[in-house]
C-alpha positions as CSV (number, residue, x, y, z in Angstrom):
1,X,51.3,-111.2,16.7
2,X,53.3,-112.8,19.7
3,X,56.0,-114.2,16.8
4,X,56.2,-110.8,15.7
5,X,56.5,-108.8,18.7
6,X,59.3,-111.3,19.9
7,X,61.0,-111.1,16.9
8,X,60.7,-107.1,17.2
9,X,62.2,-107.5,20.8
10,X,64.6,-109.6,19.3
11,X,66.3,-107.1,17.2
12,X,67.4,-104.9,20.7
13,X,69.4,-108.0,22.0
14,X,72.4,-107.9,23.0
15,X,73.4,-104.5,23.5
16,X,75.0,-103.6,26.4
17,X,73.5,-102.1,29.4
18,X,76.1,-98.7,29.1
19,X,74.2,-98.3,25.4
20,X,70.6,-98.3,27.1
21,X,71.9,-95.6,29.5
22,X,73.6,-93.5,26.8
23,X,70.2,-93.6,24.9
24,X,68.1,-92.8,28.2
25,X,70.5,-89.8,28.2
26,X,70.4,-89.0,25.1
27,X,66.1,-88.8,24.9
28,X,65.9,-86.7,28.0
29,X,68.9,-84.1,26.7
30,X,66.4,-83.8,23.5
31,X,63.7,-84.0,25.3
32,X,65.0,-81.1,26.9
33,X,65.9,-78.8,23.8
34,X,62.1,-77.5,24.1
35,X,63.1,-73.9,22.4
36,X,64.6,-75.2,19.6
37,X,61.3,-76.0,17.5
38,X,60.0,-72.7,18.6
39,X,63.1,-70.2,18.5
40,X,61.4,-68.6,15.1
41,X,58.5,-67.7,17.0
42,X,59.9,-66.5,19.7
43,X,61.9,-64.7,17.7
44,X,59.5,-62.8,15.9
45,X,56.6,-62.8,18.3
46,X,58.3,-62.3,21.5
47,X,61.5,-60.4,20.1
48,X,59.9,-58.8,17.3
49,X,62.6,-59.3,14.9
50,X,62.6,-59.5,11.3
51,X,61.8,-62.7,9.2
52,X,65.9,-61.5,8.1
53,X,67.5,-61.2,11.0
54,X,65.9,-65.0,11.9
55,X,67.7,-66.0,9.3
56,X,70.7,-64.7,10.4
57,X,70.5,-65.9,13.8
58,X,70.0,-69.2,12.2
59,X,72.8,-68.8,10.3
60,X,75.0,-68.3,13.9
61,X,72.6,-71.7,14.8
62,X,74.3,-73.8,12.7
63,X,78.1,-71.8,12.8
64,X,78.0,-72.9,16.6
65,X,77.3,-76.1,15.7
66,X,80.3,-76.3,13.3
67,X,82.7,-74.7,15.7
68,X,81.1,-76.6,18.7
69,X,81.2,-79.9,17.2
70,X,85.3,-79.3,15.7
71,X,86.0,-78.4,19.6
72,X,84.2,-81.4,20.9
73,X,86.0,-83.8,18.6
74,X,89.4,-82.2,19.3
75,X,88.9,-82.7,23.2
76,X,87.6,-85.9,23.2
77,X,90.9,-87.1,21.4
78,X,92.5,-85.1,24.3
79,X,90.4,-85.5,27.5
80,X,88.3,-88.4,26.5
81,X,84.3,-88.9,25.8
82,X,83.2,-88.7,29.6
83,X,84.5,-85.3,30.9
84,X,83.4,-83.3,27.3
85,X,79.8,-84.8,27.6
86,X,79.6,-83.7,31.6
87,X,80.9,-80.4,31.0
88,X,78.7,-80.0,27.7
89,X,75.9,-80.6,29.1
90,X,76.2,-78.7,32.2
91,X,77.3,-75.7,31.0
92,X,74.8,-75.7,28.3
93,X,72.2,-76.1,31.1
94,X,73.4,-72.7,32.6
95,X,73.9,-71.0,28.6
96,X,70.2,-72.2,28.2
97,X,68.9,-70.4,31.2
98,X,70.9,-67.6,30.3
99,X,69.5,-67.2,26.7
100,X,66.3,-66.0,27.8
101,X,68.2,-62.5,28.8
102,X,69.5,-61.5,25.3
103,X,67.1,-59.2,23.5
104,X,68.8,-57.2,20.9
105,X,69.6,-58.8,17.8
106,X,73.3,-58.8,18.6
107,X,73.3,-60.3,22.0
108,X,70.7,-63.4,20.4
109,X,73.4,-63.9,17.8
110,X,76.3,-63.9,20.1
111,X,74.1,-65.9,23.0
112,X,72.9,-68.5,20.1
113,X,76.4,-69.1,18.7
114,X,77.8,-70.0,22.2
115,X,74.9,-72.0,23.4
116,X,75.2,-74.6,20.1
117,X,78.9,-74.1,20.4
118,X,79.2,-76.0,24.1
119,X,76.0,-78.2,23.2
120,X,77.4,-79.7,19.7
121,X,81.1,-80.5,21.6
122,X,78.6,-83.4,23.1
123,X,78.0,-85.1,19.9
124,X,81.3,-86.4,19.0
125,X,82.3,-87.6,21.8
126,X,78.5,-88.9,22.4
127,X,79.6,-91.2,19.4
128,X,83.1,-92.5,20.3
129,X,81.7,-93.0,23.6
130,X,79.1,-95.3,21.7
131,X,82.0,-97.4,20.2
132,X,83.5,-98.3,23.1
133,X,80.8,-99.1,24.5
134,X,79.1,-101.4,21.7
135,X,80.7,-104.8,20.5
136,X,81.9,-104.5,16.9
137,X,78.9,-106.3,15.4
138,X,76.5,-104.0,17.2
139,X,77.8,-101.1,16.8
140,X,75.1,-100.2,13.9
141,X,72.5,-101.4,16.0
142,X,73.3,-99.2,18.7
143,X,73.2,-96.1,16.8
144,X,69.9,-96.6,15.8
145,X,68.8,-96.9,19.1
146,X,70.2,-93.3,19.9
147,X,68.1,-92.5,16.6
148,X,65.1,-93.6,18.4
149,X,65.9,-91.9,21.2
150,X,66.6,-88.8,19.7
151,X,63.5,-88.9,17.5
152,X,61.1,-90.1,20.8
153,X,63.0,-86.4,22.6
154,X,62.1,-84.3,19.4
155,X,58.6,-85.9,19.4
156,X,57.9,-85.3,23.2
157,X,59.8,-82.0,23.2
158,X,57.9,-79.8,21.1
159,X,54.5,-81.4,23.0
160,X,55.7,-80.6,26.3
161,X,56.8,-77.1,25.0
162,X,53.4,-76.0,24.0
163,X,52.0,-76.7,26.6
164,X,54.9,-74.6,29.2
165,X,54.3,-71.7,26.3
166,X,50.6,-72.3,26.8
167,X,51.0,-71.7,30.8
168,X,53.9,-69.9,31.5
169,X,55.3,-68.3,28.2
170,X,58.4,-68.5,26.6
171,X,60.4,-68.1,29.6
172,X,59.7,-71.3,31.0
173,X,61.1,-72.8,27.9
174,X,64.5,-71.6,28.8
175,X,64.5,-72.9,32.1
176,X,62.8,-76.0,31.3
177,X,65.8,-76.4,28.8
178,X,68.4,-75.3,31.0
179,X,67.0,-78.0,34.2
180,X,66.8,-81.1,31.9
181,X,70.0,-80.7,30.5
182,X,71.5,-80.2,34.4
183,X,69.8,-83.4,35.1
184,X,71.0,-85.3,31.9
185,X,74.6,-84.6,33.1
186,X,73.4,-85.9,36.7
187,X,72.1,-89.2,35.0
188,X,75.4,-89.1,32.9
189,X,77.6,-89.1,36.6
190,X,75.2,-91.4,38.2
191,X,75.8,-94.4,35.8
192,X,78.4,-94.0,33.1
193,X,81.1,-92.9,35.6
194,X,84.3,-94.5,34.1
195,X,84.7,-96.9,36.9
196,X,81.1,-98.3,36.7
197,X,81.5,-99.1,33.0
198,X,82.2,-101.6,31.3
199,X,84.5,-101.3,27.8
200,X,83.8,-103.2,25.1
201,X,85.6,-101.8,22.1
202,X,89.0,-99.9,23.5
203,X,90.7,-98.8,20.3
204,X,94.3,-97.8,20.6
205,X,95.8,-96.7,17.9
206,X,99.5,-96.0,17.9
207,X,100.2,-93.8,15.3
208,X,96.7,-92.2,14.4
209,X,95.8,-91.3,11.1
210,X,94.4,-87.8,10.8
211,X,90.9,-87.6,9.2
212,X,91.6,-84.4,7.1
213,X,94.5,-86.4,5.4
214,X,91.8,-89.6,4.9
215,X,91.0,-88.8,1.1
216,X,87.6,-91.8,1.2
217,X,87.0,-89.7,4.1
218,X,86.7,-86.7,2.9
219,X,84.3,-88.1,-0.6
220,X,82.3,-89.7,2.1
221,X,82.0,-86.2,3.9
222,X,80.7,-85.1,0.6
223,X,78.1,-87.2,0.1
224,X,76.8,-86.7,3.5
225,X,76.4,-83.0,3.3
226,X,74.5,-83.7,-0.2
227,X,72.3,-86.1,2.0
228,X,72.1,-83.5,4.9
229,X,71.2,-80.7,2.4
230,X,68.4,-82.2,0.6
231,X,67.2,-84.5,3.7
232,X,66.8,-81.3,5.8
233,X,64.1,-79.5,3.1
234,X,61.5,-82.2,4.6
235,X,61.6,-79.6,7.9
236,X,61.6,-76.2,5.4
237,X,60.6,-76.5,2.6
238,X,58.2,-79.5,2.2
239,X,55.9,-78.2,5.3
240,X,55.8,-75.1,3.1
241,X,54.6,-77.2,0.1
242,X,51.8,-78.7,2.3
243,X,50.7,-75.5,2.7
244,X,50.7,-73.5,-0.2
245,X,50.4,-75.7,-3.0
246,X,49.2,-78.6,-1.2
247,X,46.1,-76.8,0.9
248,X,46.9,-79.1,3.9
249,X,46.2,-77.4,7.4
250,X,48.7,-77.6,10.4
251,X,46.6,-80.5,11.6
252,X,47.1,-82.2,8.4
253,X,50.9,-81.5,8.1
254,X,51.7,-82.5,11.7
255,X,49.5,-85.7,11.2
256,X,52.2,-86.1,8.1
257,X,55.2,-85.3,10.2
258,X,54.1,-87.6,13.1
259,X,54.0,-90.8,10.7
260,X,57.5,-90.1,9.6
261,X,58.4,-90.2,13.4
262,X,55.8,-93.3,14.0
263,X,57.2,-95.1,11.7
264,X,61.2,-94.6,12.0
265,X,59.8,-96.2,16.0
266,X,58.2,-98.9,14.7
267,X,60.4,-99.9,11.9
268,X,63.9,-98.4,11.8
269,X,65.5,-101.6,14.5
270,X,64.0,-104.2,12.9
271,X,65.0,-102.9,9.3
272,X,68.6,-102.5,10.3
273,X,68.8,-105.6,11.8
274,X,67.6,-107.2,8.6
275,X,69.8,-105.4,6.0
276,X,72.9,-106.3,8.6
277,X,71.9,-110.1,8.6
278,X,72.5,-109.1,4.4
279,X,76.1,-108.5,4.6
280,X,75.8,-105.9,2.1
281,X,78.1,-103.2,1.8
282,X,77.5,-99.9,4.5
283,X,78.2,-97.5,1.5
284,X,76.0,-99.5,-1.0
285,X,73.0,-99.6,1.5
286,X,74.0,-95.5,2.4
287,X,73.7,-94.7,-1.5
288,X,70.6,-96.8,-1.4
289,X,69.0,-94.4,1.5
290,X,69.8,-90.8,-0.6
291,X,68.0,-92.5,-3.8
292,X,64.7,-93.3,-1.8
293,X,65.4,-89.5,-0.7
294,X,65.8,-88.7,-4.1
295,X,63.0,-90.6,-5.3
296,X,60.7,-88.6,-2.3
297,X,61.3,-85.8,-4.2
298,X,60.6,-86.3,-7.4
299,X,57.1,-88.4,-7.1
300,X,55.9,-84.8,-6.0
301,X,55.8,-83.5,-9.4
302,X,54.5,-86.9,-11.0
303,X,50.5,-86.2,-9.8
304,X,47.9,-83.6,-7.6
305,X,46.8,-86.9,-5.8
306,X,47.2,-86.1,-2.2
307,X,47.8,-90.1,-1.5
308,X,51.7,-89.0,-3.2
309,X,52.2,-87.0,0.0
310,X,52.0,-90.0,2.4
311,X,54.4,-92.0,-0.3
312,X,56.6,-89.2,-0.3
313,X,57.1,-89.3,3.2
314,X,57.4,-93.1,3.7
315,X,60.0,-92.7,1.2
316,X,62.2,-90.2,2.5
317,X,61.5,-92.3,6.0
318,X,63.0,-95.2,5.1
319,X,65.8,-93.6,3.2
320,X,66.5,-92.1,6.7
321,X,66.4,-95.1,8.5
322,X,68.7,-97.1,6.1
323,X,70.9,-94.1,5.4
324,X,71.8,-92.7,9.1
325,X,72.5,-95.5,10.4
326,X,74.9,-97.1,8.5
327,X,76.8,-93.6,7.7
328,X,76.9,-93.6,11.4
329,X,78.4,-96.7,11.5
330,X,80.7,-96.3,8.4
331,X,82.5,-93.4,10.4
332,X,82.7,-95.3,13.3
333,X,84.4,-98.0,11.4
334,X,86.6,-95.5,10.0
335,X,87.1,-93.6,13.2
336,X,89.7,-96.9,14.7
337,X,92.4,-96.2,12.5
338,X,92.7,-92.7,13.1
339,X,91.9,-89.8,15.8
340,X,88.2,-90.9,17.0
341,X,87.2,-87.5,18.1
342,X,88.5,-85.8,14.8
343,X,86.5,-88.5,12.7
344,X,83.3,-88.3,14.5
345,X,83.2,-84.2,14.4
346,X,83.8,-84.4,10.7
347,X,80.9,-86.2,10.1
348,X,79.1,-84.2,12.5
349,X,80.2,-81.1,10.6
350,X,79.1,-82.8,7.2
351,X,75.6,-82.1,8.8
352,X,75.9,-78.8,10.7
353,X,77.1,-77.2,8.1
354,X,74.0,-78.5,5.8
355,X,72.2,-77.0,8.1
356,X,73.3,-73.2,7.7
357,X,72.8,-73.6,3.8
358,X,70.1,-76.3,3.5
359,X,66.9,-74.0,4.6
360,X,68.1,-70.8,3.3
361,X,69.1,-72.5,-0.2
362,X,65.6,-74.4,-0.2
363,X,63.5,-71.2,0.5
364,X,65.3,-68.9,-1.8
365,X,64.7,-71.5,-5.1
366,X,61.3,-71.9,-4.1
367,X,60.7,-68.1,-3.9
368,X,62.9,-67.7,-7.3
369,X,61.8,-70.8,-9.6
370,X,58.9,-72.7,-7.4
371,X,58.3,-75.9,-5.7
372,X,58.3,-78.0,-8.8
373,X,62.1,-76.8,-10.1
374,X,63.3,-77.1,-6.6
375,X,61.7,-80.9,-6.4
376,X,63.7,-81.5,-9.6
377,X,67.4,-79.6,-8.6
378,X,66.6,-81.5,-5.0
379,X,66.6,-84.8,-7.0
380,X,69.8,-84.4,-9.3
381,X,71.3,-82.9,-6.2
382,X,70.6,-86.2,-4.6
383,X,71.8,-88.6,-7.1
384,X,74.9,-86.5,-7.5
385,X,75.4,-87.6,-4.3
386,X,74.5,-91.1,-5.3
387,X,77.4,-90.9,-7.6
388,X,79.9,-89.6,-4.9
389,X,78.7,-93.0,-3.0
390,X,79.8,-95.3,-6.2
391,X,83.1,-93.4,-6.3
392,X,83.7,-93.9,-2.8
393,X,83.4,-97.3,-3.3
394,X,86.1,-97.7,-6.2
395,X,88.6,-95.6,-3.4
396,X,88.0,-98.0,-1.0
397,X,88.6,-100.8,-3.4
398,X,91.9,-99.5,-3.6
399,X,92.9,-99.3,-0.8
400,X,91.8,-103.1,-0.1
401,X,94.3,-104.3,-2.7
């Protein structure tokens, strides 16, 4: 057990102190995105709007995102990482606060928009910030550790939410939001100030390449919405199939839910650090990640044995764990000979904008053709995207020679 835990602790070596603090700043800003989880109750309970216009106020969701995340990567190429992630998370701080005011349909979808508009401009430049601050051969590493932070914030947010709706009600969610966001920025001047830092990848590039004229850049965009798009079901559409064809209770589904998260924690560092140590190729270890996806989907229609829903979801797990990190790191890779910002919010995009279709695609097939068709058109989707992977690797070839 001692071997093992030292060899666990192992695995976080060597990454440098400015890493730590971006991922201490990163947990508490998810931490801190408390009405998130619950906007569709609030929504309808609080707001009493219409199962439709949710989804179109989720459709403005993930729009913001897009446009926030394409403004975000433009001024980080302009301003630099520091001052877009202080002003985004300030100023999303106050939108937060703010939200809790809008009551008609209109003023949500306007007041929605903006908020994931200046909160998204963070995440680009949250990721060139993480390349210069990692070592080349760490620089996978390190994102998974914002992974774990981010997945520790979504786990303790939604807990700590309950229980502020459970006390105060909804409204205390929007200040709760709007104070931890404040104080993430504070933690952000405190000790990632550009003259307390310490560079350890600058990357100047004198005549950038633009990443919409990066053809490999653009199939690997591809391939990442497929991911996004049939990765994102497992927060849609599968908790649906728990429920309705399944039988579980929400005890039993958030009991499945929590392993996924338990076991990314437990796993996700060592794992990377093994498959590294491999020298394999980041695009053939992505492509492996969308077929254990794939695969997640498909054992579903194989058997009734409820024991397939725990293999399902250790599946789709560890084709998470293998396949974010390394895309992560692909587009940082990428990212040097080019416009960082501009690479990093095009892969963001590749994901926000599998967002606005992902849920609304999912639920309309299963209301159309059922759970088991959608398992299947999930799957091919997937190794489509597989596919996309190899061909991406030919390109890249290419170039090479």
């Amino acid at each position: 057990m001692i071997k093992l835990y030292n060899n666990y602790i192992n695995t976080f070596r060597g990454l440098s102190k400015e890493v730590w603090w971006l991922s201490l700043i990163t947990f508490v800003n998810r931490s801190g995105t408390m009405v998130i989880p619950f906007l569709s109750l609030y929504l309808t309970k609080s707001l009493h709007f219409s199962l439709a216009d949710v989804g179109w106020i989720m459709s403005f969701f993930g729009l913001g995102s897009v446009v926030g995340t394409w403004i975000g990567g433009k001024l980080t190429d302009k301003i630099g990482y520091y001052k877009v992630m202080l002003v985004s998370l300030v100023l999303t701080g106050i939108l937060f606060v703010f939200l809790q005011y809008a009551a008609t349909f209109n003023e949500f979808c306007f007041g929605i928009f903006t908020v994931m508009l200046v909160a998204d401009a963070f995440r680009p430049a949250m990721f060139v910030a993480l390349s210069a601050y990692s070592k080349p051969e760490n620089k996978t590493r390190s994102v998974t550790l914002i992974r774990l932070a981010i997945n520790l914030g979504f786990s303790a947010g939604p807990a700590i939410g309950g229980l502020i709706i459970t006390g105060i009600g909804y409204v205390g969610l929007f200040w709760m939001d709007g104070i931890t966001c404040v104080l993430a920025a504070f933690l952000l001047l405190q000790v990632l100030h550009p003259k307390k830092t310490k560079i350890q990848d600058e990357v100047k590039v004198e005549n950038p390449v633009s990443a919409y004229d990066d053809k490999a850049f653009w199939i690997f965009f591809l391939a990442m919405f497929i991911f996004g798009f049939v990765f994102m079901q497992f927060f849609s559409t599968i908790p649906l199939y728990y429920s309705e064809n399944r039988h579980l209770s929400e005890f039993d589904i958030g009991l499945l839910m929590g392993l996924s998260g338990l076991f990314i924690f437990l796993l996700e560092m060592p794992l990377i650090k093994w498959l590294e140590d491999l020298k394999m190729s980041k695009i053939k270890l992505i492509a492996s990640g969308l077929f254990l996806v794939a695969l997640s989907f498909i054992i579903l229609n194989l058997t009734g044995w409820v024991g397939i829903l725990i293999i399902g979801v250790l599946l789709i797990s560890i084709g998470e764990m293998i396949a974010f990190p390394f895309s992560n790191a692909f587009a940082i890779e990428r990212a040097a000979k080019g416009n960082q910002g501009e690479y990093m919010a095009l892969y963001s995009i590749s994901f926000s904008l599998a967002h606005i279709f992902s849920h609304n695609v999912g639920m309309q097939m299963v209301a159309e053709y059922g759970f088991d068709t959608t398992w299947f058109a999930m799957t091919i989707f997937a190794l489509v995207g597989v596919l996309i992977l190899g061909y991406l690797l030919r390109v890249l070839k290419k170039e090479v020679l």
